[in-house]
C-alpha positions as CSV (number, residue, x, y, z in Angstrom):
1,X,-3.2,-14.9,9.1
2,X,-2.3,-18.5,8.5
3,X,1.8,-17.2,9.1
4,X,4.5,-20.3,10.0
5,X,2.0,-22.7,9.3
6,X,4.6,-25.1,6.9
7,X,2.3,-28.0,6.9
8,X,0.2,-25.1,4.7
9,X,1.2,-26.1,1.2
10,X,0.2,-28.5,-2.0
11,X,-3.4,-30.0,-1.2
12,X,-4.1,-28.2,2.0
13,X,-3.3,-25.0,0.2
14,X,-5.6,-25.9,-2.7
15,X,-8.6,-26.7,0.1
16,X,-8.4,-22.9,1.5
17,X,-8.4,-22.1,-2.0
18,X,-11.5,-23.5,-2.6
19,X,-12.9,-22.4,0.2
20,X,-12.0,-19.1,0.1
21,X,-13.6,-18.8,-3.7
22,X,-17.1,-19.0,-2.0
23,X,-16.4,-16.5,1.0
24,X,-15.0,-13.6,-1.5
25,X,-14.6,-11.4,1.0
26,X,-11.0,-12.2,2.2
27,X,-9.5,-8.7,3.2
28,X,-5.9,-9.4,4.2
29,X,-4.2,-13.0,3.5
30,X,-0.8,-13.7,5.5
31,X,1.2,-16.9,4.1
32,X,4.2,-15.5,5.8
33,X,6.3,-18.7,6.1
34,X,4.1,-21.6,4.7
35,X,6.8,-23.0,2.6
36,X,5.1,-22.3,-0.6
37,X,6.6,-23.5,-3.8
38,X,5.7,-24.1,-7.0
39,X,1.9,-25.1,-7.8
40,X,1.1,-23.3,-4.7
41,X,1.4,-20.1,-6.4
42,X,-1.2,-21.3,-8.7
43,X,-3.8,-21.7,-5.7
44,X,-2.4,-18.5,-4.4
45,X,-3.0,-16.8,-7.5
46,X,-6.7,-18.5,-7.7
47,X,-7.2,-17.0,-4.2
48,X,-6.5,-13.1,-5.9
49,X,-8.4,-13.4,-8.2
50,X,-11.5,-14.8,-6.7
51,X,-11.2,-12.4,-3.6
52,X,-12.1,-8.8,-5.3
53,X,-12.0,-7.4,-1.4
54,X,-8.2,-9.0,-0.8
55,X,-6.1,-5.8,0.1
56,X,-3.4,-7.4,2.1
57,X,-1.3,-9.9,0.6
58,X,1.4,-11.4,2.6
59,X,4.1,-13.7,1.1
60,X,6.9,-12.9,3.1
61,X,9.6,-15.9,4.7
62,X,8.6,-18.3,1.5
63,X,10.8,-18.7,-1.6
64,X,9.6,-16.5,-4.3
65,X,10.8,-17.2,-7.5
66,X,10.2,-15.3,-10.5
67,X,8.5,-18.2,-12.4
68,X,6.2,-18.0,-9.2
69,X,5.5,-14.3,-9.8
70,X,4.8,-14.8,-13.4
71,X,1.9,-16.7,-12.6
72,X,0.9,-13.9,-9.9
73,X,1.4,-11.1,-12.0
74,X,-1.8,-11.3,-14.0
75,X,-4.2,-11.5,-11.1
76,X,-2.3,-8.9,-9.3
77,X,-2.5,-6.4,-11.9
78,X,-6.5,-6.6,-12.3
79,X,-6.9,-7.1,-8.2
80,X,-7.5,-4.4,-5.3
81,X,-4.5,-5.5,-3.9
82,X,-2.7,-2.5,-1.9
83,X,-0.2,-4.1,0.2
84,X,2.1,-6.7,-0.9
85,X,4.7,-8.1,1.4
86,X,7.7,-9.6,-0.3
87,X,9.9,-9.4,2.7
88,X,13.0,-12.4,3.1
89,X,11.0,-14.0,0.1
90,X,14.9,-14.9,-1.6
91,X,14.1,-12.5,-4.4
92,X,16.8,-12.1,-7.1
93,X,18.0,-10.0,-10.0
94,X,16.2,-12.4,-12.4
95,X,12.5,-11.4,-10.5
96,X,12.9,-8.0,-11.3
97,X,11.7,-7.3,-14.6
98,X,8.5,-9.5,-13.3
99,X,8.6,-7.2,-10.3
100,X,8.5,-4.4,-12.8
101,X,5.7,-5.9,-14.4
102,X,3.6,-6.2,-11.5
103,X,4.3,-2.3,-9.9
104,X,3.5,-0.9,-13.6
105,X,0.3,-3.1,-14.8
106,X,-1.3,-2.9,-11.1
107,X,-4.3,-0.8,-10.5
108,X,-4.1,-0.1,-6.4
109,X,-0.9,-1.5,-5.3
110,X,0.3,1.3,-2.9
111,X,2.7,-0.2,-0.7
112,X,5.6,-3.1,-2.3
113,X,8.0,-4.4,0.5
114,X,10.9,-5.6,-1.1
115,X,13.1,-5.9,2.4
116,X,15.8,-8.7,3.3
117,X,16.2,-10.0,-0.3
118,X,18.9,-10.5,-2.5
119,X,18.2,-7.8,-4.7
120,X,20.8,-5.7,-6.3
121,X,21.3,-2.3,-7.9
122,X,20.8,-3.8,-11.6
123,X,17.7,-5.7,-10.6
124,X,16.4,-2.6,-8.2
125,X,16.5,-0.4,-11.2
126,X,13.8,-2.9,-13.0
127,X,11.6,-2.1,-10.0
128,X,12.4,1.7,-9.8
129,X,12.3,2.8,-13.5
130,X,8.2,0.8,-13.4
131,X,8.1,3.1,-9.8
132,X,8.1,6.1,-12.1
133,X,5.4,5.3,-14.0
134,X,2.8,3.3,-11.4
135,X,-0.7,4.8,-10.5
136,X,-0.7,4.2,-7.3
137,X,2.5,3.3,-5.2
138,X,3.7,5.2,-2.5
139,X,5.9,3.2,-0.9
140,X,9.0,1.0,-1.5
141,X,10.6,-0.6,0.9
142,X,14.3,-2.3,-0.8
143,X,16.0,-1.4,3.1
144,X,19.1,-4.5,3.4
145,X,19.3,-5.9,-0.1
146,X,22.6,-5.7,-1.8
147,X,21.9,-1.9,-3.5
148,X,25.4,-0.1,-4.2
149,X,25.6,3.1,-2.2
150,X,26.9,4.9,-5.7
């Protein structure tokens, strides 16, 4: 896990990327507070997809935006990704219908945690109606977002 590491961003981001192409084998990949933004969602996405064995994938603490899960959302849905952590990543009603994307497209994703955003009942029920329909998820974790109790 390379977690809190905020120097871990831009070029440096882009070397691991590159290195990480030739090992393949990356299991679980924790980014939790980098301070990623913009391009680095492209290496991150370069990482998915080169790394068939990635099951983990850890974004959590970093600003996720939903042009930055657009450009995820294509290698998610054709990796063996099972886990991924979305937890305090400032999500918003305007990522949900990409958050729908990626539960409903995705092959093995089992577990999303959506916890500590600012995701509300509209946006949730992006995420929720694609829940119905997903192959594999079993777990969905939207605990302390701004979801209406009605």
């Amino acid at each position: 896990a390379l977690a809190g590491n905020r120097n871990l961003h831009g070029e440096g981001l882009q070397i691991l990327s590159k290195a990480l192409e030739r090992n393949g084998r990356l299991d679980y990949l924790g980014l939790d507070g980098c301070n990623l933004h913009g391009e680095d969602y492209e290496s991150v996405r370069h990482i998915i997809a080169t790394n068939r064995s990635l099951r983990v994938l850890s974004l959590a603490v970093n600003p996720v935006t939903k042009a930055a899960l657009q450009v995820l959302q294509p290698a998610l849905s054709h990796s063996q990704v099972k886990v991924l952590q979305l937890v305090t990543a400032e999500l918003s009603d305007d990522c949900a219908p990409v958050l729908g994307e990626i539960v409903s497209s995705s092959q093995s994703l089992q577990k999303l945690q959506l916890s500590q955003n600012e995701l509300t009942t509209e946006g949730v029920s992006h995420v929720l109606r694609a829940a119905q329909s997903a192959r594999c998820l079993t777990v969905l974790d939207l605990s302390e977002n701004k979801i209406d109790d009605c």
